[in-house]
N, C-alpha and C positions, 0 to 999 in steps of 0.2 A: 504494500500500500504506500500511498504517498510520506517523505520524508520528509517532513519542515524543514530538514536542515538542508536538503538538498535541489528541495522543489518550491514554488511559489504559488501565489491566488495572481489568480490573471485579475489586475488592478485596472477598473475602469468605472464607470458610471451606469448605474441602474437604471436610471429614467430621465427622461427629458422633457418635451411638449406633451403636453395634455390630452391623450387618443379620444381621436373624434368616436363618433357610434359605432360605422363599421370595424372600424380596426379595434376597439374594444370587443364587439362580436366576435372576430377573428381569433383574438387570444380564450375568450370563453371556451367558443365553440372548437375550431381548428387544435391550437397549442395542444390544448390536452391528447390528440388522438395522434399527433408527429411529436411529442415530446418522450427523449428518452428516459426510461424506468431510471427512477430515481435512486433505488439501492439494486446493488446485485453485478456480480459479471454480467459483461458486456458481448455480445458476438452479434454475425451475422444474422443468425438464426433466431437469437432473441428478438432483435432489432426489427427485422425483415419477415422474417419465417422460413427463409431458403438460407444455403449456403454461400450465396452472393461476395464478390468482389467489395470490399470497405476504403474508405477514404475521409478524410477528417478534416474540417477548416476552421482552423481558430481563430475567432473574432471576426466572424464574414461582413460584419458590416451591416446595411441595408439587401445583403442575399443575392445581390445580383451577379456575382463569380459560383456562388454555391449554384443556384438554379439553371445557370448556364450549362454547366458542369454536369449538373443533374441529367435535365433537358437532352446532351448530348447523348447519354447514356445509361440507360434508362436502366440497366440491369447491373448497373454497378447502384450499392447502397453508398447514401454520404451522410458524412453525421458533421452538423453545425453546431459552432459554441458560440456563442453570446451573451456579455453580458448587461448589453444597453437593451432596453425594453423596445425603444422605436425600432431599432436594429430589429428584433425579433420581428416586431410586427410585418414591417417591409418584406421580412423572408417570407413568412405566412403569407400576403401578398402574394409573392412570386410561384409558392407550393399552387395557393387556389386557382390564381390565371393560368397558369402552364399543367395542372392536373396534373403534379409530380407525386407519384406514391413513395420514391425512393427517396425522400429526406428522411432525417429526425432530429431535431432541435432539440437542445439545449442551453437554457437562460440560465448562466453563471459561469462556473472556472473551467476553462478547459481543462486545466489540470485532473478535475475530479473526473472525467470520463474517461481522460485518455488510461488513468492509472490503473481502469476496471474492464480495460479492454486485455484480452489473450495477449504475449506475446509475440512479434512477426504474424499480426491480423490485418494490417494495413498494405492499401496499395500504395496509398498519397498523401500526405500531411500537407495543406496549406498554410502560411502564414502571411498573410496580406497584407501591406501598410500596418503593421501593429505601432501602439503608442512607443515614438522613438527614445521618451524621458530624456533628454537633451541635457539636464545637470547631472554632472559625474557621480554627486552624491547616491542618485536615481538610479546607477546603470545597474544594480543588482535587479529590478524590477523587469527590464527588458527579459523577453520571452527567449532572446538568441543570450541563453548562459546555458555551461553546460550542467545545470539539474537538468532543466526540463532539454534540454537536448540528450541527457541519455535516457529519461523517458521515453521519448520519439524515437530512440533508435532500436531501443529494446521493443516497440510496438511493430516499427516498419518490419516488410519482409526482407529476405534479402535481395538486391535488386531494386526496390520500394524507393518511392521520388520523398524527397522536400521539398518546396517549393515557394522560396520567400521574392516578397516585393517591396520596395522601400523608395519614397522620393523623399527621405533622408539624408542628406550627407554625412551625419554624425553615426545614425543607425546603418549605416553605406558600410560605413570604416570597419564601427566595429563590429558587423555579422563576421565582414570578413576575415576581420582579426581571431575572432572566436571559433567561427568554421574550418581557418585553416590550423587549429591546431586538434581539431579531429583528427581522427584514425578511420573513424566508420564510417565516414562519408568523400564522396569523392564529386566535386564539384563539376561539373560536363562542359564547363564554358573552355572553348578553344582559342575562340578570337573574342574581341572587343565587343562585334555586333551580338556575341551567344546572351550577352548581359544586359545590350542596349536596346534590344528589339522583343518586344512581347510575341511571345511564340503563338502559332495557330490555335493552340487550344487553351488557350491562357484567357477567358471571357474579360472583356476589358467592366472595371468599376465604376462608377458614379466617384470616387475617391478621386482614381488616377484619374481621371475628366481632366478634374477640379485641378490637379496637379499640374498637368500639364498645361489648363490656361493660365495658370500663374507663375511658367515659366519655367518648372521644377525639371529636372531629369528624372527618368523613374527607371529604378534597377532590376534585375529580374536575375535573381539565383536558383539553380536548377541543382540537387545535392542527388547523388544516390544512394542508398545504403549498401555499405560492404563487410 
């Protein structure tokens, strides 16, 4: 189970603007029936009812990378963490227009799911624009240290992607600082463009948008598990 000494709570904000009627409905009605089982190992089979391909994204945002993803691939199961409320709702959103039965949501620490998942159960971990905490004092907070990276490696299979995004410059540096003193991961990027250019299956965010019209460069680290 999870180590306090070695792992963290995915630090973010609970709630924000006021949900209108529907998206209140949403969380009543929907949440509860794609939300994952609150105590208990975690598998495929729990989750889904089949043996199904898994994949994880931590802090998906407003959902719109998760459902994409989804969408694409309908017989792979993905499981989303979140812990900002509007966040969720927006995923719920994208579940009910796109008639996705292969999500399941999670409102709170990615930590707590990932730890109750089998070992090597995962195809994919995503890490999207997470919060880059920019003072030094902070940097234990960031998601790229290695607790929760030997979490994620002990989940991935072998083979199994990571997959971080960041228009960071500080959270730029230091993934890379911290990635490259892994052993179990083995970064894919050849040339300059492998980092600078979002890959075909990579569903562009309402985030990165924003990023890019304000100028930002946006990173794209592809990790394998070895």
């Amino acid at each position: 189970m999870v180590d306090p000494a070695t792992h963290r709570q995915l630090y973010g904000r609970r709630s924000g603007h006021k949900l209108r009627a529907g998206q209140a409905a949403l969380v009543e009605e929907l949440l509860p029936r794609v939300s994952v089982p609150e105590t208990g190992p975690l598998d495929a089979r729990t989750l889904f009812g089949d043996d199904r391909p898994l994949e994880l994204e931590i802090g998906f945002g407003a959902g719109e990378h998760l459902a994409g993803q989804a969408a694409a691939r309908p017989g792979t199961g993905f499981i989303g963490c979140e812990p900002f409320l509007n966040g969720v709702v927006g995923a719920l959103g994208h579940i009910r227009d796109g008639g996705l039965d292969n999500v399941r949501l999670h409102m709170g620490d990615a930590i707590e799911v990932i730890d109750r998942l089998s070992d090597a159960s995962l195809e994919r971990v995503y890490l999207l624009h997470p919060d880059p905490w920019p003072k030094a004092r902070h940097a234990k907070r960031r998601m790229v240290n290695h607790g929760p990276l030997d979490l994620i490696a002990a989940k991935l299979k072998p083979g199994g992607e990571f997959r971080l995004g960041t228009d960071d410059p500080t959270y730029c540096r230091w993934s890379m600082m911290v990635m490259d003193q892994r052993r179990d991961f083995a970064w894919q990027a050849r040339h300059p463009r492998d980092f600078l250019t979002r890959p075909d299956d990579w569903p562009e965010t309402r985030y990165e948008r924003k990023a890019r019209r304000q100028g930002h460069e946006v990173w794209y680290f592809r990790y394998l598990r070895i």
